[in-house]
ZAMARGU-4260 file (C-alpha; in steps of 0.2 Angstrom, whole numbers, plus 5000, padded with zeros to 4 digits):
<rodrens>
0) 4888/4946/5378 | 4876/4947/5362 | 4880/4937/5349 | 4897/4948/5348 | 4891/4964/5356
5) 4899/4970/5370 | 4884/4977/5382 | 4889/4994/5390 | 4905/4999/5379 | 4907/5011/5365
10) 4920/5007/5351 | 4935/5022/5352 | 4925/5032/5365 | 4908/5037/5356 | 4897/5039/5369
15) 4886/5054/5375 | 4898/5060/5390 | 4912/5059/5381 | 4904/5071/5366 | 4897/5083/5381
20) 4914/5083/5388 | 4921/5084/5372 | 4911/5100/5369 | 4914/5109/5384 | 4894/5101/5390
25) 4889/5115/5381 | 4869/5119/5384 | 4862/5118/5368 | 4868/5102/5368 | 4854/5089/5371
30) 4855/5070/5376 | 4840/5059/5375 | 4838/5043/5379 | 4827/5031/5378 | 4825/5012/5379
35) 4823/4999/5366 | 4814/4985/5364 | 4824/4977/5353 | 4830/4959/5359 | 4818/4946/5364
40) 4825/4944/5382 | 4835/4963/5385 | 4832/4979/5385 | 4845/4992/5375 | 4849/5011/5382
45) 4849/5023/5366 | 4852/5040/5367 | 4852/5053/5353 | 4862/5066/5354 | 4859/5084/5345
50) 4864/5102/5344 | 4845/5114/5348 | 4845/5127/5335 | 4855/5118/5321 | 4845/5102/5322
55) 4827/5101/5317 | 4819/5095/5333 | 4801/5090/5325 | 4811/5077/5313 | 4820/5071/5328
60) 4804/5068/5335 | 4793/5061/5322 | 4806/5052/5311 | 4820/5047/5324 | 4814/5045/5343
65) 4794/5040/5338 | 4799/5025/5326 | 4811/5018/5340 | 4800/5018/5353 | 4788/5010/5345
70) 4799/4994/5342 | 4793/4977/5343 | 4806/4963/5352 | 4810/4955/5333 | 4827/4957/5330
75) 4840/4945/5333 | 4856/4954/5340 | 4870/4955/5326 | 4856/4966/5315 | 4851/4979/5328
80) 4860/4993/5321 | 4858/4987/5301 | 4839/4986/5305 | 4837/5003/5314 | 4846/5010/5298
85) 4835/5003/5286 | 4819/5000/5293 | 4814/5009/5307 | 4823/5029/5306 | 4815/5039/5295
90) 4827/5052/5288 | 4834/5058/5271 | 4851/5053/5274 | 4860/5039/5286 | 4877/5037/5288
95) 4887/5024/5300 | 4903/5031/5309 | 4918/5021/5316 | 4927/5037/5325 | 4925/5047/5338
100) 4931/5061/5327 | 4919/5060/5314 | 4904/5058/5328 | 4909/5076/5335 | 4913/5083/5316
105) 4893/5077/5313 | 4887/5084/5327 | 4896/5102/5327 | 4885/5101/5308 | 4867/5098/5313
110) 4868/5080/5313 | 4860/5068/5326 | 4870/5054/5333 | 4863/5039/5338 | 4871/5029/5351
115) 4865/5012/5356 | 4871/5001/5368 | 4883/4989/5367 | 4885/4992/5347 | 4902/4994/5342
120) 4896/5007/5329 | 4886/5023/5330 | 4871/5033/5315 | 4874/5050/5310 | 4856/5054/5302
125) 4857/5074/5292 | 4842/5082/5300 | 4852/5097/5303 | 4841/5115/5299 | 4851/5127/5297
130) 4847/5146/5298 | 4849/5155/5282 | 4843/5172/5275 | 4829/5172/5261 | 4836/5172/5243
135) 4835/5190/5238 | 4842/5201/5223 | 4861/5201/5219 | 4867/5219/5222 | 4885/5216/5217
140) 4882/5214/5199 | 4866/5222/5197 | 4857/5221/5179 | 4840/5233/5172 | 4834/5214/5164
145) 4838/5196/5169 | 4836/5185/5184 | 4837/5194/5199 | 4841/5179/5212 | 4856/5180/5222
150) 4867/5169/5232 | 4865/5168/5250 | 4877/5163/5263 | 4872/5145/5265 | 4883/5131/5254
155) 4868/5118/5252 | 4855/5133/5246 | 4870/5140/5233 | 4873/5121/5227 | 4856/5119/5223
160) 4853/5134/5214 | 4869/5128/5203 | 4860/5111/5202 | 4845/5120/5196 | 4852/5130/5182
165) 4863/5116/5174 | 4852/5100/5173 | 4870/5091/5164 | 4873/5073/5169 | 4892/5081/5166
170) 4892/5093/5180 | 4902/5090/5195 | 4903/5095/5213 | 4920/5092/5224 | 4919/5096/5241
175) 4934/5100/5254 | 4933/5107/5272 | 4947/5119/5279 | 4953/5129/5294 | 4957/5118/5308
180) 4943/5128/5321 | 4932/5135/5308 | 4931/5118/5297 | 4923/5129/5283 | 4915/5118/5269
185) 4918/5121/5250 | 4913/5115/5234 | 4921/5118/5219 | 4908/5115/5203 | 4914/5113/5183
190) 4909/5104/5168 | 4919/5085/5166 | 4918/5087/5146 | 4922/5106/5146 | 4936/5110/5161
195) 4955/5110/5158 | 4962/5097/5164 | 4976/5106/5168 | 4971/5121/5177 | 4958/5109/5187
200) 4974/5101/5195 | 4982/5114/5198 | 4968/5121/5204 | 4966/5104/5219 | 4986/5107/5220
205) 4982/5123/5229 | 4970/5119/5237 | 4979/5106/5247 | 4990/5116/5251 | 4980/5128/5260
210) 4988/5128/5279 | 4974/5139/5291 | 4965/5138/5306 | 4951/5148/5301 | 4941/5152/5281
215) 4931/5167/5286 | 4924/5171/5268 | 4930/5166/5251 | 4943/5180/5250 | 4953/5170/5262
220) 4952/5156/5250 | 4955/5168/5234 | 4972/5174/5243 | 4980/5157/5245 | 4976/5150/5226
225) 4981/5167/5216 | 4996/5168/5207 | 5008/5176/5217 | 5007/5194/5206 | 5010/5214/5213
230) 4997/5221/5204 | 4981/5229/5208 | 4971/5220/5196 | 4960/5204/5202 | 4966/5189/5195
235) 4951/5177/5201 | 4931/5184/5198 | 4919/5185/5209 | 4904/5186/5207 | 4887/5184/5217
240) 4874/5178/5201 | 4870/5162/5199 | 4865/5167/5179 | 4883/5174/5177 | 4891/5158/5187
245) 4881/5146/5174 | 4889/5156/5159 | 4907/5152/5168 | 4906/5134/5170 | 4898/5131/5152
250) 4913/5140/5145 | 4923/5129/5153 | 4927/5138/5169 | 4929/5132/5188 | 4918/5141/5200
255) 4924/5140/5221 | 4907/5141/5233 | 4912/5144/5251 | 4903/5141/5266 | 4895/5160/5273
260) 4901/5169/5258 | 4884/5174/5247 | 4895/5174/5230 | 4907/5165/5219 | 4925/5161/5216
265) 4931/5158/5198 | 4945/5152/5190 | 4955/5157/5178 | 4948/5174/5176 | 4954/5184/5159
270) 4955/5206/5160 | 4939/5204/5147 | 4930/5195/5161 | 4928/5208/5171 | 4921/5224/5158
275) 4908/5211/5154 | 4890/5215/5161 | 4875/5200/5162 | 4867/5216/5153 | 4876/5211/5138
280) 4871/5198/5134 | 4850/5201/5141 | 4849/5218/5126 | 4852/5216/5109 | 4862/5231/5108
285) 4874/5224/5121 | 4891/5226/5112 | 4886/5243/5110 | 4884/5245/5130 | 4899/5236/5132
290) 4910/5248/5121 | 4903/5265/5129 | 4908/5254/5146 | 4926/5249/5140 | 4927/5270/5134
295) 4922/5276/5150 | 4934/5266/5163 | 4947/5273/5150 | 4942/5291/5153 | 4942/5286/5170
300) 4958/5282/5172 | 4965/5295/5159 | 4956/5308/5162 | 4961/5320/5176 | 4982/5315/5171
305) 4977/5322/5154 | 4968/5336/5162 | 4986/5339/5173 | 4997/5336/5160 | 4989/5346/5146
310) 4989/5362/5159 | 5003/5360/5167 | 5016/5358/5152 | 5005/5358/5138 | 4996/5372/5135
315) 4998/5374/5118 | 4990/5359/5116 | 4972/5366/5119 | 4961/5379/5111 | 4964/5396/5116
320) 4949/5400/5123 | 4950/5385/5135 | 4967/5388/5139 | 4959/5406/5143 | 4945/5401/5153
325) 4958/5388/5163 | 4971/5402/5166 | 4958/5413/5173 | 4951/5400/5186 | 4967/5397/5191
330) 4972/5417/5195 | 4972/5417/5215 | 4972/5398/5219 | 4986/5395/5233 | 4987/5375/5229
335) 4996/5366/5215 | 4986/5359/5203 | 4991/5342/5206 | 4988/5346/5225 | 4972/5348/5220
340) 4969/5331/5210 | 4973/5324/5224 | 4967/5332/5238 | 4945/5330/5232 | 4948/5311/5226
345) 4954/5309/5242 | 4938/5318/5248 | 4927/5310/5237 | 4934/5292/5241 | 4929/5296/5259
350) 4912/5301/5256 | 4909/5285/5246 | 4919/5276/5260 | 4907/5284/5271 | 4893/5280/5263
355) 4892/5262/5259 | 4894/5258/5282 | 4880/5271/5284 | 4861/5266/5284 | 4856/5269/5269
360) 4842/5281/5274 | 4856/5294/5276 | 4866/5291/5261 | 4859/5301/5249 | 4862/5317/5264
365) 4879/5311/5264 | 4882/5310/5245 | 4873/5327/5245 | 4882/5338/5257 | 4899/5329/5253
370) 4899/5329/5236 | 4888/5347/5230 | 4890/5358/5246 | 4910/5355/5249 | 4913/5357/5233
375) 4904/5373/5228 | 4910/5381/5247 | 4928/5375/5241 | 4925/5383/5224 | 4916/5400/5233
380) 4932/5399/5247 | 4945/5400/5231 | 4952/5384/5238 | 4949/5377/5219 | 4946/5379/5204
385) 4927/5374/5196 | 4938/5362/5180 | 4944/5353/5193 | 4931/5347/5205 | 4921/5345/5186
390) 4937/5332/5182 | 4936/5322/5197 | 4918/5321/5198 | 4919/5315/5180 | 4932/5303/5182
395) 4924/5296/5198 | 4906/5295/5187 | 4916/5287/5174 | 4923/5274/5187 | 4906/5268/5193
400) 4900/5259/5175 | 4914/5244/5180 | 4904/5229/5182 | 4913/5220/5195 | 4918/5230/5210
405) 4935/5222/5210 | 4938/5232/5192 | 4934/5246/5200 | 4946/5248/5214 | 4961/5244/5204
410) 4955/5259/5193 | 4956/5269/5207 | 4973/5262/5210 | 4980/5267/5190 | 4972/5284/5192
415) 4983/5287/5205 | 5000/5282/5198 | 4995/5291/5181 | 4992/5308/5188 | 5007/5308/5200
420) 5019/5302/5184 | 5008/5315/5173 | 5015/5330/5187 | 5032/5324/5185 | 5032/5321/5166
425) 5018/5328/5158 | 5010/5319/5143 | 5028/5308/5140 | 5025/5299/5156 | 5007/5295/5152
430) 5014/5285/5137 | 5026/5278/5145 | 5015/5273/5160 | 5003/5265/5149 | 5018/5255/5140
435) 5022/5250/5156 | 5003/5245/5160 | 5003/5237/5144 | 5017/5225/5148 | 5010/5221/5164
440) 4995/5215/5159 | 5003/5205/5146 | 5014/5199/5162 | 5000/5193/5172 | 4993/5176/5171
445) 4979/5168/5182 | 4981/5149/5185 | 4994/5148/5169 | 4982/5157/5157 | 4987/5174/5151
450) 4978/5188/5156 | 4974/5199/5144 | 4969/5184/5133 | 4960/5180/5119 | 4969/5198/5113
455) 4987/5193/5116 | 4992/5183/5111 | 4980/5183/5098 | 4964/5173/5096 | 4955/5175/5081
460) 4941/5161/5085 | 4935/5169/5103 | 4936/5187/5097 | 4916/5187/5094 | 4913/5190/5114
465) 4928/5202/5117 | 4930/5220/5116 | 4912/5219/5106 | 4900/5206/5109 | 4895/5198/5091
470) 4875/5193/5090 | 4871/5176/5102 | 4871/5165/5087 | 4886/5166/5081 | 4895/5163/5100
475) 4903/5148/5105 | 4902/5139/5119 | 4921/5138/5125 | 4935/5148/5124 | 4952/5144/5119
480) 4963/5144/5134 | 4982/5146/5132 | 4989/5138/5148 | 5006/5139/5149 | 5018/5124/5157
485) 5019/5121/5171 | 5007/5135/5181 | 5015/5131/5199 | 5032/5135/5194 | 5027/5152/5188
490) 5016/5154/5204 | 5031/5151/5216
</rodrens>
């Protein structure tokens, strides 16, 4: 015994067997020891244990095993482990751990453990390196003028990005670990003098109440905090530009970063959000953009139900020479027209299916042949008429101006559901589908704040960034949330 050290014991079993045992004695798991010099009269066994690859072996080196090999016998015994900490290890960040659990946690991160003989407590130093892909250009939301830089996959590189675009002594980062095997890290980042108190609780409400053994991307994360809504539309935004996330949390949002996932949760998210562009706001002519955007995922949507009902029980609705040229592609055709519809946005969904797994040196072949050859042999083969593989291509043309990709598959969706109601009912169930739509959206609500929001209910102060975006000046900084009491009732 040493002043109260118990030589050659380890408090609740850290020690270097018991974390190679723990680990299955993996072989990228290394063990050094060495001896120090550290009591006048003994010598102590050390060893420092670390994971090759995920552990920066230089800074081991030079900043961990160098220093404690080059100790002089100076310290008394009760300071041994205050002393290493302070004086002698070089390292950005040292912590001091009392469980065994926490040792094996540190280690599974990149960290080095430090274990010295006889002291009831071991040192976690962060010199963990981790590999990470470059920062390169965000392709999910992508803009003709702006920053280019886009997340990557690792939580630290994505924090510091955030760090760097808001420089606000009010910004704050929470951090929680989930999945019992995966132990994936997340952080959730907002503004202290501009969030909703509200929504951020329920928001950590949850959260804790995630129950899963593994967070493989942030979608598993998105599924457990949504409100629980059938609907095609995304009621949390993604987004993978560090410019747009900024533009979020200073309006008062939440954002969710998830450890391996290169973009962004965040909450609530609003209808508006997601026909808004980072274009917008980079041209002065943005609310011009954003109007011929707004108009296009109409006709999108709209267009080949129209198309159907105007020829298939309205007829006299068009001019006559149209109705002409119409009746005459249609002499000879053995399919239905709604059979049609169908049948080449099925096609063309598979092409672009197709095309986003292949390499991309053969996607524009693809795209080619799928979309110009088919359609002309089908036209040539009198499988179809030419109006409608000009409808469809349109409507899928129309389809690709949506901002955020999650817009864009619940447009699919609507298209749809409008042309099989447009067979049955002609033009009266397109009205009556888009009453129906209407009511929905007005139904929706994303962590308690209605969705189709600042429109209805009515907001005249945030209406300068909505369907048109007024000139920068004369924007605010944060919206007017109407959360309604309480959310988690209305979520379960």
């Amino acid at each position: 015994m040493f002043g109260g050290i118990r030589m050659g014991a380890s408090l609740k079993g850290i020690s270097a067997d018991n974390i190679k045992a723990s680990l299955g004695n993996p072989n990228d798991l290394n063990v050094r020891s060495i001896t120090l010099n550290l009591l006048m009269e003994n010598r102590l066994e050390c060893s420092i244990v670390f994971i090759a690859g995920i552990a920066d072996e230089k800074e081991i080196e030079n900043f961990i095993i160098k220093p404690l090999q080059q100790l002089s016998p100076a310290v008394e015994a009760e300071d041994i482990l205050l002393t290493v900490q302070k004086e002698i290890i070089q390292a950005k960040s040292i912590a001091t751990l009392h469980l065994y659990k926490d040792a094996i946690h540190d280690v599974l991160n990149g960290k080095t453990i430090v274990i010295i003989e006889g002291i009831k407590d071991v040192l976690s130093i962060d010199v963990a390196k981790w590999k990470e892909r470059s920062l390169t250009e965000a392709e999910g939301q992508r803009v003709t003028k702006g920053p280019l830089i886009g997340f990557n996959e690792n939580l630290a590189t994505n924090i510091a990005i955030m760090r760097h675009a808001i420089k606000n002594e009010q910004l704050r980062l929470e951090n929680y670990t989930f999945g019992s095997l995966t132990n994936t890290n997340i952080c959730i980042i907002y503004l202290e003098n501009s969030v909703d108190k509200t929504i951020l609780a329920e928001l950590k409400k949850r959260l804790t109440k995630i129950k899963t053994s593994k967070i493989m991307d942030a979608n598993y994360v998105e599924e457990f905090i949504r409100d629980q809504f059938l609907t095609p539309f995304p009621l949390i935004l993604t987004t993978d530009r560090p410019d747009v996330l900024t533009g979020e949390i200073t309006d008062g949002k939440i954002a969710i970063l998830v450890e391996g996932t290169p973009y962004a949760l965040v909450v609530p998210a609003l209808f508006l959000q997601f026909l808004q562009s980072p274009d917008d706001y980079y041209f002065v002519n943005g609310g011009v953009t954003r109007l011929l955007r707004i108009l296009a995922l109409i006709l999108a949507i709209y267009l080949p139900a129209f198309y159907l009902a105007f020829v298939t029980y309205h007829p006299g609705l068009l001019p006559f020479d149209l109705i002409l040229s119409l009746a005459s592609q249609r002499e000879g055709k053995p399919l239905p027209l709604v059979v049609e519809l169908l049948l080449f946005m099925f096609l063309f969904q598979i092409i672009i299916e197709g095309a986003l797994r292949l390499p991309k040196g053969l996607v524009s072949v693809v795209s080619i042949v799928g979309t110009i050859i088919i359609g002309q042999s089908a036209v040539e083969a009198g499988l179809v008429q030419p109006a409608t593989l000009l409808v469809v291509s349109m409507s899928y043309i129309f389809s690709f101006v949506a901002p955020i990709m999650t817009l864009a598959t619940a447009v699919r969706t609507l298209r749809y559901g409008f042309i099989l109601i447009a067979a049955f009912l002609g033009l009266y169930g397109i009205i009556l589908a888009t009453l129906a739509l209407v009511f929905h959206l007005n139904h929706l609500r994303s962590f308690g704040v209605p969705y189709f929001a600042p429109l209805f209910p009515f907001n005249s102060k945030d209406q300068k960034d909505t369907i048109y975006r007024f000139p920068l000046r004369k924007l605010t900084n944060k919206h007017g949330y109407q959360h309604e009491e309480p959310v988690s009732k209305k979520r379960e």
